[in-house]
Phi, psi and omega in degrees: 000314157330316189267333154301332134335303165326288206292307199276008141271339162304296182310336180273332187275342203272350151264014150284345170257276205312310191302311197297306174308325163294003171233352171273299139355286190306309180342300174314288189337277203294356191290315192276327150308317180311305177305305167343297194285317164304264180000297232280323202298318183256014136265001133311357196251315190281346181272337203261335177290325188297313210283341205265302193305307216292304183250332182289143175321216185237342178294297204323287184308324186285285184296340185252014148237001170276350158262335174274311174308329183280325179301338217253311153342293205273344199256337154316282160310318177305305184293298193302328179281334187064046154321313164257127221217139209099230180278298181299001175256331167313272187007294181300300201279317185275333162294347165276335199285336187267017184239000171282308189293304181303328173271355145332302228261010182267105151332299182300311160334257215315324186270334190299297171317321157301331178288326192260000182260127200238344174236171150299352256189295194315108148093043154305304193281001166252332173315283217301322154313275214304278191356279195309309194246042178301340187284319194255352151228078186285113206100002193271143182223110179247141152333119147108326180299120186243000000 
């Protein structure tokens, strides 16, 4: 009776490793479909901004870059929540950090930003990035960033 007892806490745990590994997969998966959908959402936000500067009014543009910032914002909150988990949270943290750095270093960015941050609140959670990660974007001076 002993070595069946036996057999069968051996046997629980090892679908017990399995359930865990199997969720730890899916986890990944859906992490990567996610990302998938983020990505695609912000280079349509930067192609439709691209498409605005070029011919749209000075509203047009000011608005299609006020959707890539509300995108960069949720991708932002997405990383803090840690929603993503693996590579694609690596993915995630240097694609923000390099698209931060670029609008830094944009006169045009920086003022488009000052016009759309209207609280204390707009665009918290990327103040709250670039905080946490001053070391890998150093220099950067955004509204609201003390």
């Amino acid at each position: 009776m002993d070595a069946v007892a036996f057999y069968a806490n051996i046997a629980t745990l090892i679908a017990v490793f399995i359930a865990a590994w199997q969720v730890r997969l899916g986890r990944r998966a859906a992490s990567a479909g996610a990302f998938i959908g983020l990505n695609e959402s912000l280079r349509q936000a930067w192609l439709h901004f691209s498409a605005v500067s070029e011919q749209g009014s000075e509203q047009q543009r000011l608005h299609a870059f006020s959707d890539v910032m509300n995108l960069l914002e949720s991708a932002c909150a997405i990383f803090e929540d840690k929603i993503f988990v693996g590579k694609v949270g690596t993915l995630l943290e240097d694609y923000l950090c390099h698209v931060l750095i670029l609008i830094q270093q944009s006169e045009d960015a920086r003022s488009r930003i000052e016009r759309i941050m209207v609280t204390e609140k707009t665009f918290d959670h990327i103040l709250r990035f670039v905080a946490q990660h001053r070391s890998r974007i150093s220099g950067i001076q955004l509204p609201g960033l003390v």
